[in-house]
VEXFI-430413 format. One record per residue: y, z, x of N, C-alpha, C in turn. Coordinates in pm, whole numbers, plus 32768, in hexadecimal, padded with zeros to 4 digits. Layout:
N
<node n_py="Y" n_pz="Z" n_px="X" ca_py="Y" ca_pz="Z" ca_px="X" c_py="Y" c_pz="Z" c_px="X"/>
...
This chain:
118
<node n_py="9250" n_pz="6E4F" n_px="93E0" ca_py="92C3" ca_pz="6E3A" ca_px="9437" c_py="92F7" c_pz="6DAC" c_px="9420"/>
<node n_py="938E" n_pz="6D9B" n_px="93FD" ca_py="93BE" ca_pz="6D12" ca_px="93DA" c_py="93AE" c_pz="6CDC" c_px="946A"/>
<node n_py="93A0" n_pz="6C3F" n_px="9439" ca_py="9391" ca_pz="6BC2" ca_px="94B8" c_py="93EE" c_pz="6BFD" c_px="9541"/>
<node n_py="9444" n_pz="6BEF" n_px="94EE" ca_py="94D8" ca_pz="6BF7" ca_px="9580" c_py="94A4" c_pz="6C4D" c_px="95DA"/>
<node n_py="9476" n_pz="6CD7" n_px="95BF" ca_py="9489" ca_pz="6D24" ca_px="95D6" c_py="93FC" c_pz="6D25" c_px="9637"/>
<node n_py="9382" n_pz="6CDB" n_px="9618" ca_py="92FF" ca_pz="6CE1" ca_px="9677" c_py="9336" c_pz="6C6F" c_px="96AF"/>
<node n_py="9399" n_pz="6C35" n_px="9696" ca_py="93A3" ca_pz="6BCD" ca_px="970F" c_py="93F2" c_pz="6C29" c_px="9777"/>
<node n_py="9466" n_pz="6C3C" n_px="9771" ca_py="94A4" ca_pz="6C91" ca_px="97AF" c_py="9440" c_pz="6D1C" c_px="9830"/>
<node n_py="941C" n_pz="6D26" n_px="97D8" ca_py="937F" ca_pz="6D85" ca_px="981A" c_py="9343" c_pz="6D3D" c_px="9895"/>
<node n_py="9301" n_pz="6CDF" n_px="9837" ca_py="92DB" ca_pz="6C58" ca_px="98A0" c_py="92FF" c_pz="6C6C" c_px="992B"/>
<node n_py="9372" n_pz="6C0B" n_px="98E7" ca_py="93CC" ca_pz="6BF0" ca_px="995C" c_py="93F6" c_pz="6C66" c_px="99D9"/>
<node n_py="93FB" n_pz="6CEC" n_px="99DF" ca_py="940C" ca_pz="6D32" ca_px="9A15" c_py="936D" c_pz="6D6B" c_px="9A61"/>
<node n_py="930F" n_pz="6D4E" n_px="9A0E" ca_py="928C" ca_pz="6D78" ca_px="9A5E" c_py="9288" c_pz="6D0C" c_px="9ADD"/>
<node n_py="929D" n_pz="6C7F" n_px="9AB6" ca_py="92A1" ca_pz="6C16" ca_px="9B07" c_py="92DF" c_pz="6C23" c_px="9B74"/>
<node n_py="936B" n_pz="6C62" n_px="9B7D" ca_py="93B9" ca_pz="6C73" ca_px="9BCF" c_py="93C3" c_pz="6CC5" c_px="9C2F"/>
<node n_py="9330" n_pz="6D34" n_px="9BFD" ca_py="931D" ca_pz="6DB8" ca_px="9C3E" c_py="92A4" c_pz="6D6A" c_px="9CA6"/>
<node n_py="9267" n_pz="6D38" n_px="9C8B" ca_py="91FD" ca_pz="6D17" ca_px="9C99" c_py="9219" c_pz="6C8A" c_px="9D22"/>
<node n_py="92A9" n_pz="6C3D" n_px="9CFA" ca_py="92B8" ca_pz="6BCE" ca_px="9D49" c_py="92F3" c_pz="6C16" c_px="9DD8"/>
<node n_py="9356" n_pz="6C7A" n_px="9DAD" ca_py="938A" ca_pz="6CF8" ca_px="9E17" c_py="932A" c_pz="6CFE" c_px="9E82"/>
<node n_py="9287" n_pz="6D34" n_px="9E4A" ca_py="923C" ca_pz="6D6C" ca_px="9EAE" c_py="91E5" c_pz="6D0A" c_px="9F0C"/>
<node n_py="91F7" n_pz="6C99" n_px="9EDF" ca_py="918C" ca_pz="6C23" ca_px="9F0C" c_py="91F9" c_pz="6BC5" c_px="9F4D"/>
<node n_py="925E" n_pz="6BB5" n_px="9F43" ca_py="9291" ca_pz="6B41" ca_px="9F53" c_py="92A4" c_pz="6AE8" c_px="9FD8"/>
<node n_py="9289" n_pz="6B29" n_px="A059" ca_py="927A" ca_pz="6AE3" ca_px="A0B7" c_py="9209" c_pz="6B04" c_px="A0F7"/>
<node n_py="91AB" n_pz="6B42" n_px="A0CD" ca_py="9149" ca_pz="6B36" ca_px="A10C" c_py="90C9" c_pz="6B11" c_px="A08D"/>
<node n_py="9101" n_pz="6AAA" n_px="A020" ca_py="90A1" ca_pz="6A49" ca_px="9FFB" c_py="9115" c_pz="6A0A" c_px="9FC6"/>
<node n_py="914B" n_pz="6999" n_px="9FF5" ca_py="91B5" ca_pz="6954" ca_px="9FBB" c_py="917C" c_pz="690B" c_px="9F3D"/>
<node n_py="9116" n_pz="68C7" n_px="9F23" ca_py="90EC" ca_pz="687A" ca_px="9EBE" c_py="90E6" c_pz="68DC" c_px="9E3E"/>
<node n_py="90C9" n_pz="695A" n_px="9E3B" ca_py="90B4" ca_pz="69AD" ca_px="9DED" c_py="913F" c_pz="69CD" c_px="9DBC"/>
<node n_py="9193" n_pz="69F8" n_px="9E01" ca_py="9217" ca_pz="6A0C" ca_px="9DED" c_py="9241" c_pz="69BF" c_px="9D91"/>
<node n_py="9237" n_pz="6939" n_px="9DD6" ca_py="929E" ca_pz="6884" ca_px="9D93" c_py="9245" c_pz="68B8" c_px="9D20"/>
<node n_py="91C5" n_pz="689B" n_px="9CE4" ca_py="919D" ca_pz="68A8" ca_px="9C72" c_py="9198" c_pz="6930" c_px="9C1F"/>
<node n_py="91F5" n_pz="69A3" n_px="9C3E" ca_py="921E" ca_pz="6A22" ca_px="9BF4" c_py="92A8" c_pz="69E2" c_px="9BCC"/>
<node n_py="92DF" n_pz="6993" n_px="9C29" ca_py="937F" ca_pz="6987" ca_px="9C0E" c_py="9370" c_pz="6906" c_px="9B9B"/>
<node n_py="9319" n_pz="68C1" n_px="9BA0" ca_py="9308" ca_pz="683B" ca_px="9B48" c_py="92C1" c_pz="6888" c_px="9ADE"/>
<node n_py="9281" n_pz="68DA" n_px="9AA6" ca_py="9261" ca_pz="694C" ca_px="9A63" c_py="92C7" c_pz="6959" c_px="99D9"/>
<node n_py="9313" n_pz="6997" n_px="9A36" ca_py="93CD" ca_pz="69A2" ca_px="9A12" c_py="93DE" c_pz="6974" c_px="99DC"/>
<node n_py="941B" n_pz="68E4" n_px="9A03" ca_py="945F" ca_pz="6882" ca_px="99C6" c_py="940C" c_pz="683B" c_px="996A"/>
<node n_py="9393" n_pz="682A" n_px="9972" ca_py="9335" ca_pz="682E" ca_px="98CD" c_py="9373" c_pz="687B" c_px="985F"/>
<node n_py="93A0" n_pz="68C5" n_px="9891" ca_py="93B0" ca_pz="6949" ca_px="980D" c_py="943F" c_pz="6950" c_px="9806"/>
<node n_py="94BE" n_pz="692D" n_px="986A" ca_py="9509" ca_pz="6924" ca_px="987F" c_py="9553" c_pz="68D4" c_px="98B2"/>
<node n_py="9570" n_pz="6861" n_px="9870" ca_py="95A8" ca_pz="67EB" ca_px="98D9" c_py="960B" c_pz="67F4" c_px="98F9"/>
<node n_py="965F" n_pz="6852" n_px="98DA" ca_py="96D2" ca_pz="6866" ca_px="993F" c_py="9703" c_pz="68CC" c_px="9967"/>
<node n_py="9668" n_pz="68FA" n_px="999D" ca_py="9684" ca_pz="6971" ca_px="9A22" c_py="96D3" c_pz="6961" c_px="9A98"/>
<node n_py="9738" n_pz="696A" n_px="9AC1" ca_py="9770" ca_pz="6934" ca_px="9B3C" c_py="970A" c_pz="69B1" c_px="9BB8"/>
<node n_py="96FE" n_pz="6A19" n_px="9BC0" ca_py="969C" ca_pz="6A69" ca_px="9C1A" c_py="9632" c_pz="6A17" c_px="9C5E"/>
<node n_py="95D7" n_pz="69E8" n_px="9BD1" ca_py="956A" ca_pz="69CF" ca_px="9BFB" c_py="958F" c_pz="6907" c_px="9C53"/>
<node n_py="95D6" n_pz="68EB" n_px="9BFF" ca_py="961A" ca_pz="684F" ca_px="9C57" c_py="965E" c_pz="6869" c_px="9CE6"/>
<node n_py="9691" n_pz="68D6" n_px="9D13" ca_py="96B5" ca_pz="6907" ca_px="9D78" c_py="9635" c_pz="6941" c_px="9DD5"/>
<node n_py="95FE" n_pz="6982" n_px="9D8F" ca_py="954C" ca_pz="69B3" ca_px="9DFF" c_py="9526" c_pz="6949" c_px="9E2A"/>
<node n_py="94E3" n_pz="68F0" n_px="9DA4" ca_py="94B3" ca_pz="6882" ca_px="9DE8" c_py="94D3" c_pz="6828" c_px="9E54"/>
<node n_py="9562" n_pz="6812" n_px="9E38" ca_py="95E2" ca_pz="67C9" ca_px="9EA0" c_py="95BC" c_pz="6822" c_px="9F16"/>
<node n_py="95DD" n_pz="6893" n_px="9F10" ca_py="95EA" ca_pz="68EF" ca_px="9FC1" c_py="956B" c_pz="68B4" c_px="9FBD"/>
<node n_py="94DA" n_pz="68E0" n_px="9FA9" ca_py="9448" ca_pz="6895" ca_px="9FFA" c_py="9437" c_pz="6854" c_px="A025"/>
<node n_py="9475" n_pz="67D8" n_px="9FD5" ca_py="9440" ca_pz="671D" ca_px="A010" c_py="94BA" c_pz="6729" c_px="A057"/>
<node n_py="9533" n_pz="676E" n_px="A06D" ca_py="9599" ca_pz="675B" ca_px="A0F0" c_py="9529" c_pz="6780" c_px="A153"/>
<node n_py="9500" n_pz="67EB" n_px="A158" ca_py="94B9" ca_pz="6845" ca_px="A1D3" c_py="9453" c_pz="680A" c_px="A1E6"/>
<node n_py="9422" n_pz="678D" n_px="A1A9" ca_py="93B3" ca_pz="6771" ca_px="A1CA" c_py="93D3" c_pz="66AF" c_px="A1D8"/>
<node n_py="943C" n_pz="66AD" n_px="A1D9" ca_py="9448" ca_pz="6639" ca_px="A1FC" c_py="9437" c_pz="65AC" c_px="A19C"/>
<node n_py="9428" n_pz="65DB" n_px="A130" ca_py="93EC" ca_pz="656C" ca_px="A0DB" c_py="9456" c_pz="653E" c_px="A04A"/>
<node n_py="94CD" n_pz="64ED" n_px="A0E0" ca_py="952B" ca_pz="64F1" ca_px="A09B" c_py="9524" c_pz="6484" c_px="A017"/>
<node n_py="94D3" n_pz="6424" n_px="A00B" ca_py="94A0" ca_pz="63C0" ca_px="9FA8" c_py="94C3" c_pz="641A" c_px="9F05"/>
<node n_py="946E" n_pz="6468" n_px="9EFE" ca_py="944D" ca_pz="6516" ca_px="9EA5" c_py="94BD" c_pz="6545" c_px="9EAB"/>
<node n_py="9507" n_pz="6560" n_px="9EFE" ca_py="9578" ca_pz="65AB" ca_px="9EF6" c_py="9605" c_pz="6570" c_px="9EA7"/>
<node n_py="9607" n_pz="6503" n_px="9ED3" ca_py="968B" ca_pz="647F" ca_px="9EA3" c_py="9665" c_pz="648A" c_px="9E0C"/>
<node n_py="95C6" n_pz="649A" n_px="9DD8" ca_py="958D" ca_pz="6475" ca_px="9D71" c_py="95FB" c_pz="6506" c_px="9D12"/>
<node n_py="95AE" n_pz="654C" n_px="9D17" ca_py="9604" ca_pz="65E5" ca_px="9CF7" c_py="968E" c_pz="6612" c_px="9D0E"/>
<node n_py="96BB" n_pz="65C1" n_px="9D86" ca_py="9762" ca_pz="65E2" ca_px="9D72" c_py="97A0" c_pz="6589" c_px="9D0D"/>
<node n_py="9782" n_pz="6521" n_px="9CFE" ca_py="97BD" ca_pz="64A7" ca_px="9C93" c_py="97A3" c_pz="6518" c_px="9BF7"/>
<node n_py="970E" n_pz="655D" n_px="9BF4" ca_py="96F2" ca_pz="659D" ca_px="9B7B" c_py="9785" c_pz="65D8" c_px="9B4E"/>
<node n_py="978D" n_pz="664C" n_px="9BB4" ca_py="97F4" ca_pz="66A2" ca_px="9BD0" c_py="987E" c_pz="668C" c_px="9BB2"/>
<node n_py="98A7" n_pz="6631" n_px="9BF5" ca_py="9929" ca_pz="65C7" ca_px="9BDF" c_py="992E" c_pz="65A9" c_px="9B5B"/>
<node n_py="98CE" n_pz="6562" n_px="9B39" ca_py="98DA" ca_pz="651E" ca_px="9AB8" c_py="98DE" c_pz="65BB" c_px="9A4B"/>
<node n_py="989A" n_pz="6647" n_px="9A30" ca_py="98AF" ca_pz="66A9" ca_px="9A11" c_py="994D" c_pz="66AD" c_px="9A0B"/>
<node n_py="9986" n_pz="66DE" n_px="9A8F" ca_py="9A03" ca_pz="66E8" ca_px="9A9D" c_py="9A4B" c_pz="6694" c_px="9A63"/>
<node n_py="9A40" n_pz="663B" n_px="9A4E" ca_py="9AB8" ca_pz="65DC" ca_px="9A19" c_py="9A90" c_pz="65E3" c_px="997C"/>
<node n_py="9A1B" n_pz="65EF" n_px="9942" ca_py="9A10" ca_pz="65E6" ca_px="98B8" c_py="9A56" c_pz="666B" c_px="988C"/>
<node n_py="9A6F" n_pz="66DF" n_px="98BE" ca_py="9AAC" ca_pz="6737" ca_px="989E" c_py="9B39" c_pz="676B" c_px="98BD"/>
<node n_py="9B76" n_pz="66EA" n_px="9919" ca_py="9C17" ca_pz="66CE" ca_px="9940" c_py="9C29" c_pz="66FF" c_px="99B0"/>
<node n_py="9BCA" n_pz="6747" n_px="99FF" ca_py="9BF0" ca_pz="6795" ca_px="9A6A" c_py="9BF2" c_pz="6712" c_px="9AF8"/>
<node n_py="9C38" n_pz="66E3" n_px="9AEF" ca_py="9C5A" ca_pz="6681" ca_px="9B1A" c_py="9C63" c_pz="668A" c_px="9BCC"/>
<node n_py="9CB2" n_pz="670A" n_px="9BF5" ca_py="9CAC" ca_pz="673C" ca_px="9C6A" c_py="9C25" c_pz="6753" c_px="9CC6"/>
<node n_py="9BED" n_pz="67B2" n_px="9C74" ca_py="9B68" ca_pz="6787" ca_px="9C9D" c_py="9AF8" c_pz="6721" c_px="9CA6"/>
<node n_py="9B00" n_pz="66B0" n_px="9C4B" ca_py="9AE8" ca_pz="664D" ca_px="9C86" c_py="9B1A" c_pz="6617" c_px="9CBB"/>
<node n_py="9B6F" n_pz="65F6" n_px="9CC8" ca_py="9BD5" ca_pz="65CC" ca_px="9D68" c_py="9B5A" c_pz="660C" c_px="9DE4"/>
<node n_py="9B4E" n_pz="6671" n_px="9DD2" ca_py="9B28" ca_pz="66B6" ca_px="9E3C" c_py="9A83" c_pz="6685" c_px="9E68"/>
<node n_py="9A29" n_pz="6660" n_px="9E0F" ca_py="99DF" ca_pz="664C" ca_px="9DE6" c_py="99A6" c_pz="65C9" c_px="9E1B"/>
<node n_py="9A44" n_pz="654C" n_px="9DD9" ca_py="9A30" ca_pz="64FE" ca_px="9DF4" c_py="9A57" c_pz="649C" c_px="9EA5"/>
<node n_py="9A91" n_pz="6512" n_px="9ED2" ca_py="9ACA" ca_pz="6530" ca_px="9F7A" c_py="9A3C" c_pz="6524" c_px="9FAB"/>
<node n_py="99E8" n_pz="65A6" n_px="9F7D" ca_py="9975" ca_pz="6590" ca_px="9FD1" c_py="990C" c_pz="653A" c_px="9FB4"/>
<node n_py="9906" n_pz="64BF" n_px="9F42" ca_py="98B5" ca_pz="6484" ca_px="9F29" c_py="98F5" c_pz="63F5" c_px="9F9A"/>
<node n_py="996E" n_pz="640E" n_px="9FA6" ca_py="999F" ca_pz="639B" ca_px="A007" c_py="998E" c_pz="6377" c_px="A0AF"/>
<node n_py="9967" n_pz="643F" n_px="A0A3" ca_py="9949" ca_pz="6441" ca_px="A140" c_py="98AA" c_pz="642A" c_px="A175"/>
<node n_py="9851" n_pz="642E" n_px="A11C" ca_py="97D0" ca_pz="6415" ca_px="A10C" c_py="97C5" c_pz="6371" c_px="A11D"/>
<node n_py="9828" n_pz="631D" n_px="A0C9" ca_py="97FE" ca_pz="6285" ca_px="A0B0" c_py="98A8" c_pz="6275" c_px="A05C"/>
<node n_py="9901" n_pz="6256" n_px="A0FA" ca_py="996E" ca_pz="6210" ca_px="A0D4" c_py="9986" c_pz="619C" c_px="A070"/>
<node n_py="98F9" n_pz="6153" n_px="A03C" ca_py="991F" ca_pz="60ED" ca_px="9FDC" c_py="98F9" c_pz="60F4" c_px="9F46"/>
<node n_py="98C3" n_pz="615A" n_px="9F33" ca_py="98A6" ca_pz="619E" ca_px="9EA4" c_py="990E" c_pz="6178" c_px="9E5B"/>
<node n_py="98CA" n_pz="6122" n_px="9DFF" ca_py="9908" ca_pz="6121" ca_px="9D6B" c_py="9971" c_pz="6176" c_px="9D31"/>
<node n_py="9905" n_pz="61C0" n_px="9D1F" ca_py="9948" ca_pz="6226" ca_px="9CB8" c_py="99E8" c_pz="6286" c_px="9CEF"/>
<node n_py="998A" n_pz="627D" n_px="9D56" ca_py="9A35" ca_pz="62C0" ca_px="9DA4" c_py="9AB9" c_pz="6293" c_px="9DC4"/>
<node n_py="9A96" n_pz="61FD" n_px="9DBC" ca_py="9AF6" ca_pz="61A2" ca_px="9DA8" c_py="9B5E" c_pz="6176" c_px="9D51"/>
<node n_py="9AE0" n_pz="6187" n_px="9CE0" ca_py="9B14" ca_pz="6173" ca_px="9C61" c_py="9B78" c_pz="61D0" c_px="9C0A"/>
<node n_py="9B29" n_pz="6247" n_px="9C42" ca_py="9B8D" ca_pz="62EC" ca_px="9C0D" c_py="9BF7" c_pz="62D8" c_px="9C7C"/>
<node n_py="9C1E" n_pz="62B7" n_px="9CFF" ca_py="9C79" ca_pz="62A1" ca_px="9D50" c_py="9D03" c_pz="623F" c_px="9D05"/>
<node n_py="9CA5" n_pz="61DE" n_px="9CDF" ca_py="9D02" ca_pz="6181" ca_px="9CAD" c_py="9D3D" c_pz="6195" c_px="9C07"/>
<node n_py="9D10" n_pz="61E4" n_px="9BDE" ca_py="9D4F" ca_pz="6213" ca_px="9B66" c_py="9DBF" c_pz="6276" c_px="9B58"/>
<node n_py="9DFB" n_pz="62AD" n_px="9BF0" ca_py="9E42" ca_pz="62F2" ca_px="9BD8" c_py="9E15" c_pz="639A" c_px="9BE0"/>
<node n_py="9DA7" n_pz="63A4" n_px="9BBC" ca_py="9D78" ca_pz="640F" ca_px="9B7E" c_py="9DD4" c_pz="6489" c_px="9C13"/>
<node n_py="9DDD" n_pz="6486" n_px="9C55" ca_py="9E0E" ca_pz="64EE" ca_px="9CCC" c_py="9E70" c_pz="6505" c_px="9CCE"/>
<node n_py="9ED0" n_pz="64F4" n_px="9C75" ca_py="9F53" ca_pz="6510" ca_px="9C4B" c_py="9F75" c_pz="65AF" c_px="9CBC"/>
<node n_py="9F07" n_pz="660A" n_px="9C8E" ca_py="9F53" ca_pz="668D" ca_px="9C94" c_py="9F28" c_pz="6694" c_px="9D2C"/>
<node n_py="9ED1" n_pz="6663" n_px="9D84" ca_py="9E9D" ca_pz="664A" ca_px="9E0D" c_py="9F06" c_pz="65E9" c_px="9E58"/>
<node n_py="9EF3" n_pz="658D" n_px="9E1A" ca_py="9F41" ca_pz="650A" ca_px="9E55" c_py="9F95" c_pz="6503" c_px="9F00"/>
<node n_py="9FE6" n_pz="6591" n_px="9F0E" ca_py="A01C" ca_pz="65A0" ca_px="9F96" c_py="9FB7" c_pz="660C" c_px="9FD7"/>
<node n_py="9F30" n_pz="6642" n_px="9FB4" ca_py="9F08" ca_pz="66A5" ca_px="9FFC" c_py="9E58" c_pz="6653" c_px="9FC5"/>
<node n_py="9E53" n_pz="6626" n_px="A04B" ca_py="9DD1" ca_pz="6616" ca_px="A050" c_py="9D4B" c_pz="663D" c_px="A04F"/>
<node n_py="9D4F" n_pz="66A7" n_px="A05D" ca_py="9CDE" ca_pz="66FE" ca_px="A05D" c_py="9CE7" c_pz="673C" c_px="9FE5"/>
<node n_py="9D14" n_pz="6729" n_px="9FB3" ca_py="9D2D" ca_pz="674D" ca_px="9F07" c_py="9D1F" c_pz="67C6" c_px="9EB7"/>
């Protein structure tokens, strides 16, 4: 079986598997979804699971950590809107973040710019 293709595999056993566990062993989960992104670094799913957990569990330190991932995803691939969006909620976590600043001040929200919630 070519690479792609047991990764792909992988990745979907992981996902079956993060499905059935995921809030009632959160650590197990975060490390099926970090699993992932070993094999896949730019799963947005598994950057999104992880994100919903450490929301629900409060550990927004972890969380800011993974939305910046996310953001920074989004913007390497132009989708610009969505990090906007991305970078909205990394602002509401810790109004003085860098990074959110910095993508603020570049303009980048062109297509948001009058609609805030983006």
């Amino acid at each position: 079986m070519p690479q792609k293709r047991r990764q792909k595999k992988a990745i979907e056993c992981f996902y079956k598997a993060a499905a059935k566990i995921s809030f009632s062993n959160t650590n197990r989960a975060i490390a099926i979804y970090k699993k992932i992104l070993n094999i896949s670094s730019s799963d947005i799913p598994a950057y999104e699971g992880i994100i919903n957990i450490l929301s629900k569990s409060g550990l927004v330190a972890e969380q800011k950590k993974y939305l910046l991932s996310l953001a920074q995803l989004y913007q390497n691939t132009g989708d610009f809107k969505k990090a906007n969006s991305i970078f909205r909620k990394i602002q509401e976590l810790d109004p003085t973040n860098k990074a959110a600043e910095v993508f603020f001040s570049r303009g980048k929200t062109n297509a948001t710019k009058n609609n805030p919630q983006g």
